[in-house]
C-alpha positions in Angstrom: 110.1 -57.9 -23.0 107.4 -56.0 -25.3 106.4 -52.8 -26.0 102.9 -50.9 -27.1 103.2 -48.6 -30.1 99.9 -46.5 -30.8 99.5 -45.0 -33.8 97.2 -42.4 -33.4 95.3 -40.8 -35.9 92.8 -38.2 -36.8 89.7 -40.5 -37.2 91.3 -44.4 -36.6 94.0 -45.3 -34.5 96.2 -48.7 -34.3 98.1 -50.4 -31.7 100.8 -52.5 -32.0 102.8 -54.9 -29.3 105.9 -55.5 -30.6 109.1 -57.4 -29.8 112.6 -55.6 -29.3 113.4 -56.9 -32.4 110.0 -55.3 -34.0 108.1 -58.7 -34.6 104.4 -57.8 -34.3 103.1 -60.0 -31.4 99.5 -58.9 -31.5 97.8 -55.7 -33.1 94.3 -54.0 -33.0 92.5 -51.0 -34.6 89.6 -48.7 -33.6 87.7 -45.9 -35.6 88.9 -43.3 -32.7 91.0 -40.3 -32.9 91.6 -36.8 -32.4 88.9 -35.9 -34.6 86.9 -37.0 -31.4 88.4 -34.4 -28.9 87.3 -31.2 -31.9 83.4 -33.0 -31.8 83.0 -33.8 -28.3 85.6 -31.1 -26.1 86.5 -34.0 -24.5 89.6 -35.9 -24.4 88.4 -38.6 -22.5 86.7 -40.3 -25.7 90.1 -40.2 -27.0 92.0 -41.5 -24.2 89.1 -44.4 -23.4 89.1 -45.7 -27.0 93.2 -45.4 -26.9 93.1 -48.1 -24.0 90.4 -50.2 -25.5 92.4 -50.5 -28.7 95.2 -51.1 -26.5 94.1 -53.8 -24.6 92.8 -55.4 -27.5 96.1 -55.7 -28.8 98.0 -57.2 -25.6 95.4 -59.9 -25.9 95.7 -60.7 -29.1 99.3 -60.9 -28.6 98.6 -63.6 -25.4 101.2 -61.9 -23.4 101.0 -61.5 -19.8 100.7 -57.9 -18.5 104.3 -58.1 -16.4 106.2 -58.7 -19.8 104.7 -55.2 -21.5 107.6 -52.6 -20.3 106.4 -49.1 -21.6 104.0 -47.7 -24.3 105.5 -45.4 -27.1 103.2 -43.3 -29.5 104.3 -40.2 -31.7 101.5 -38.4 -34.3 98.9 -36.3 -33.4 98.5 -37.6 -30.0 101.3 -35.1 -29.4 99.0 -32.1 -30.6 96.5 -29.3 -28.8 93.7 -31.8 -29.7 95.8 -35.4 -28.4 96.8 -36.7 -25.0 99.5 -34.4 -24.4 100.3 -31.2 -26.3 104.1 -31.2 -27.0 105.9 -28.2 -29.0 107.7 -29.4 -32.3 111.6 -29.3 -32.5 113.1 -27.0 -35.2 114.1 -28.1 -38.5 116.9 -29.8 -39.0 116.7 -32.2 -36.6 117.5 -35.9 -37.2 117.4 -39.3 -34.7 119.8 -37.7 -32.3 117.5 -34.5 -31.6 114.3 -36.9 -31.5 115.3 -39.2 -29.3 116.7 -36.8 -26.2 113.6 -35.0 -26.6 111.5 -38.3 -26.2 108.7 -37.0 -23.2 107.7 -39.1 -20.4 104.4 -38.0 -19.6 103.2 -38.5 -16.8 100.3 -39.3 -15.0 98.9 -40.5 -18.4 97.7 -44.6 -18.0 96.8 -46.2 -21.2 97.9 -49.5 -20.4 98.2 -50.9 -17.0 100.3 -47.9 -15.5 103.1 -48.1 -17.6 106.0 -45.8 -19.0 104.2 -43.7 -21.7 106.7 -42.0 -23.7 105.7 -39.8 -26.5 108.2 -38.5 -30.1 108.0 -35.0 -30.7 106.7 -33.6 -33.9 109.4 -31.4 -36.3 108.7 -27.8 -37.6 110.8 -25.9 -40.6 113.0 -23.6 -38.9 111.8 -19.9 -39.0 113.2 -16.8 -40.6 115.1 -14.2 -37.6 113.2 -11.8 -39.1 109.7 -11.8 -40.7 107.9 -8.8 -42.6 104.3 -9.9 -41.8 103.2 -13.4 -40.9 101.8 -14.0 -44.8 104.6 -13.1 -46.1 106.1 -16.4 -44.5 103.1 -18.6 -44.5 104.6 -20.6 -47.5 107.4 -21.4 -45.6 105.6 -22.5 -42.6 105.8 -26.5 -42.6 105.0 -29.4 -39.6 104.7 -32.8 -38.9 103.5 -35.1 -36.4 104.1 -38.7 -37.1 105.4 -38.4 -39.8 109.4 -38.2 -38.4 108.7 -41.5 -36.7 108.2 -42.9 -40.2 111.4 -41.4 -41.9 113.3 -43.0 -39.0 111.9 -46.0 -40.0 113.0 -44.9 -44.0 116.2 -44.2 -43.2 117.3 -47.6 -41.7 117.8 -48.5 -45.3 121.2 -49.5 -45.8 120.5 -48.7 -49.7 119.1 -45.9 -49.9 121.5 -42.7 -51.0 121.0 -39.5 -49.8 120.1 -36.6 -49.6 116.7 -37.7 -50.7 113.2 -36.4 -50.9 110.5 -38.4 -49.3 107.0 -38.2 -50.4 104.3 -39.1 -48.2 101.4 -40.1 -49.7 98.1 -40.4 -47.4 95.2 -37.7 -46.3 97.9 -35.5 -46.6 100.9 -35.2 -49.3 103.9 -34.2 -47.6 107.4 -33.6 -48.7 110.2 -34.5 -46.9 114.2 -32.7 -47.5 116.3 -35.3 -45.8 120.3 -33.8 -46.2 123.0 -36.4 -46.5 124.0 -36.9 -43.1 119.9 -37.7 -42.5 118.8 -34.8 -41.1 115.3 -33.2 -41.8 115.7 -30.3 -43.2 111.9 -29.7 -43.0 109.2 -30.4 -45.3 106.4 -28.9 -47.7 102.7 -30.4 -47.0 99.6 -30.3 -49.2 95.5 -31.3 -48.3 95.4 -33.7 -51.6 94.4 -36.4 -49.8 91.4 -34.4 -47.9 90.8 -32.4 -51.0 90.1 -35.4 -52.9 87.6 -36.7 -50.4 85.5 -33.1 -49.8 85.3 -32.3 -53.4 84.5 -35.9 -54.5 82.0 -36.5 -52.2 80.9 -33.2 -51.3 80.1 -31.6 -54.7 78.2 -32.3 -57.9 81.5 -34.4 -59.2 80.2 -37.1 -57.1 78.7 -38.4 -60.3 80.8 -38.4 -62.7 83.6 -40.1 -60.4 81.4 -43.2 -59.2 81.4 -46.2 -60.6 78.4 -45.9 -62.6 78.2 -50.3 -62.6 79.9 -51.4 -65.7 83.3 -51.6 -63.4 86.6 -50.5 -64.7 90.0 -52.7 -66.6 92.0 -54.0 -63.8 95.3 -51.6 -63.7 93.3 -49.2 -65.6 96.1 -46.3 -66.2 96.0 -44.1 -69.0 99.4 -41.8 -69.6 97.7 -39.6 -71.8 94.6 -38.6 -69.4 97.4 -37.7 -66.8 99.3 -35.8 -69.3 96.1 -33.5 -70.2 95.5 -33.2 -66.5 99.1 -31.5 -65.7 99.1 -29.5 -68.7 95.4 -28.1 -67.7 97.1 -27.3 -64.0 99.7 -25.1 -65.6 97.1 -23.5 -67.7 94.2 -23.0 -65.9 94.7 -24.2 -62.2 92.8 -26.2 -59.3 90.2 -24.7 -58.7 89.1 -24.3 -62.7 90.1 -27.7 -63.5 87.7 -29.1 -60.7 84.9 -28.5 -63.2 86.6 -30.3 -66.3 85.0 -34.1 -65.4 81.9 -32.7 -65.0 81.9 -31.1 -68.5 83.4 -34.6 -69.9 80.9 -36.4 -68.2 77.8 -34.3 -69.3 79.0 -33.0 -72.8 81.6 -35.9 -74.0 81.4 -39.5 -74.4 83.9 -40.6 -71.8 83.8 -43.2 -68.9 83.8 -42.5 -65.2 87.0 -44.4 -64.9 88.9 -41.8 -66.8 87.3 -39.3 -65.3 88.1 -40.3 -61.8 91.8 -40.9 -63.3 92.1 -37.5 -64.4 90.4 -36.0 -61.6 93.6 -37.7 -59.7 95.9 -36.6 -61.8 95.0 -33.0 -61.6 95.6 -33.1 -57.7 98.7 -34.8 -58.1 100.2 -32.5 -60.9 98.9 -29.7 -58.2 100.9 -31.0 -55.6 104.1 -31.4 -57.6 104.3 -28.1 -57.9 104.9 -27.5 -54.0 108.5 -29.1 -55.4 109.1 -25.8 -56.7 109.4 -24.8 -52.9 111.8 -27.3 -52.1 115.3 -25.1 -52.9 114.3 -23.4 -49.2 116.0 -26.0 -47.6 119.4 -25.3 -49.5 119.7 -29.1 -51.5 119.0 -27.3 -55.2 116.7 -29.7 -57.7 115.6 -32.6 -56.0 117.5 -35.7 -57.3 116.2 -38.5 -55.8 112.8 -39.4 -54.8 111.1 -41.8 -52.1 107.2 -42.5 -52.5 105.3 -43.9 -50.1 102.0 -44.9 -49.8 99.5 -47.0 -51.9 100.1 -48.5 -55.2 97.8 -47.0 -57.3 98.6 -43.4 -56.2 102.4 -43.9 -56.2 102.1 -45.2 -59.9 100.5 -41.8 -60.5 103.2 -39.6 -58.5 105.8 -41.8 -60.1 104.8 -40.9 -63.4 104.6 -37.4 -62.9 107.6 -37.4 -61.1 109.7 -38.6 -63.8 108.4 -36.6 -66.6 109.2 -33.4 -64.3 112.7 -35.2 -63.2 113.6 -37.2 -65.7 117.1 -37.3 -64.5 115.7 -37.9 -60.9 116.0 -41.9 -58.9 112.7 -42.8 -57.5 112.2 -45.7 -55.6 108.1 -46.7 -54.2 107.4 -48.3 -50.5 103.4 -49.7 -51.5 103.3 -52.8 -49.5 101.0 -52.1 -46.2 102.8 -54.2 -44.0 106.2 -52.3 -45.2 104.6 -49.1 -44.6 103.0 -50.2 -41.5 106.4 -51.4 -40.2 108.1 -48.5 -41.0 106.6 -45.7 -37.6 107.5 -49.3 -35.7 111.4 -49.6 -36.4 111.4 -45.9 -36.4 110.0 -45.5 -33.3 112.1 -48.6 -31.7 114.9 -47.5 -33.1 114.6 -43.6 -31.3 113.9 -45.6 -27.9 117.2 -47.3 -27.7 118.4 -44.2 -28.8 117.2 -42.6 -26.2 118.4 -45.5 -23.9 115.1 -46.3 -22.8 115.2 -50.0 -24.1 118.3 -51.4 -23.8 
């Protein structure tokens, strides 16, 4: 038998069909996504392209329609602007939690009228009593997605917890995992998004493109990401935003290092969300997980270690590892839940 596992995502979306065993039998991708049902008011862009991309992938994997038993998706598929709003579970919650409150929705067809069963999402748990909603904003957390992945993470036989993962992708988003394997909740920042609006968006856009000379391959410089943490602690964001413009119009320096150090001061930003991290009752992080691409873990990791020098950190880079990772987490919460068995 084979199952359909969507990844849906804010602008692009995959879909995988996958063996019980989680071979990969055929796979497709579409630029669709929730982003579609804010633009159009419509969900019906979102569910159309979901069964295009769907299809797609059932070809490509030359199976007949009789051996596909049920379609699983977790992510933002879950949320006000997806197929099927579902309400987050509370923090901590691990694979147990996850995979009883796997929903059955019904009456939703995005692949020939099979079971579609959707994860839940996880929220930090909330303070009994709060004196105003600001006052608690910072520790206000979610995720959609992002649990199926740490399932996924956590069918490492070597890796020692408790543990903090770091997500690396449009988002960054800290994960507390305690030592039974339980999320404890998690800490998310828009460095992913920021990166994009400001370099894109603003008159950095400049001095961050490649300006045609090209750049050394592996360029990485420890120094430029040195001055960029200590100008975070100094001057913050915001004010650092303007510092590659000033070293592009005032200094002899090359768009590569800017657009190294314009990196680094996001990333020394976001580490200090760490600071928030004793909320969830672990004490100084001690061991870290990094995922995400190469480049941008090589710049966390750095970071990372000389903040927590004493600290283990391990990288998942590879694509296909991360790739695989929402797959065996999310195979792994459906026999869970008993529904393959």
């Amino acid at each position: 038998m084979y199952y359909i596992i969507i990844d849906c995502g804010t602008t692009n979306s995959r879909a995988y069909v996958v063996g019980e065993d989680g071979s990969i039998a055929g796979q497709a991708a579409k630029k669709v996504g929730v982003r579609d049902t804010s633009i159009t008011g419509s969900k019906d862009v979102l569910a159309a392209g979901l069964k295009d991309t769907v299809t797609k992938a059932v070809q490509a994997a030359g199976v007949e329609e009789g051996d596909i038993r049920a379609v699983f998706s977790s992510g933002m598929i879950t949320s006000e602007i997806g197929l099927c709003e579902l309400p987050h579970l509370s923090a901590p919650c691990g694979a147990e939690e996850l995979a009883a409150h796997m929903e059955l929705v019904e009456g939703l067809d995005l692949y020939a009228g099979k079971p579609v069963y959707f994860v839940r999402g996880i929220k930090n748990k909330m303070a009994e009593e709060m004196e105003s909603p600001f006052a608690a904003a910072g520790s206000l957390d979610f995720m959609r997605g992002e649990e199926t992945q740490m399932m996924g993470i956590l069918r490492d036989k070597e890796l020692t917890l408790p543990a903090t993962v770091v997500i690396l992708s449009s988002h960054t988003k800290f994960i507390s995992v305690d030592s039974g394997g339980k999320i404890l909740g998690s800490l998310t920042t828009m460095s992913g998004q920021t990166f994009e609006a400001v370099k894109n968006n603003t008159f950095l856009t400049k001095s961050l493109e490649d300006d045609g000379s090209g750049a050394p391959e592996d360029y990485f410089d420890e120094a430029v990401v040195e001055h960029a943490a200590t100008w975070i602690r100094r001057a913050g964001l915001v004010r650092s935003f303007m510092f590659p413009r000033f070293l592009d119009v005032l200094l002899d320096t090359k768009w590569y290092e800017r657009r190294l150090f314009f990196e680094a001061l996001i990333a020394a930003d976001d580490m200090l969300s760490i600071g928030q991290m004793d909320m969830f009752g672990l004490g100084r992080p001690q061991r870290f997980v990094l995922v995400g691409l190469r480049e941008r873990c090589r710049l966390y990791e750095y970071i990372l270690r000389k903040e927590y020098a004493e600290a283990e950190v391990s990288v998942i880079s590879d694509k296909e590892q991360i790739d695989r990772l929402s797959i065996e987490g999310m195979l792994s919460l459906a026999k869970k839940a008993g529904i393959i068995r």
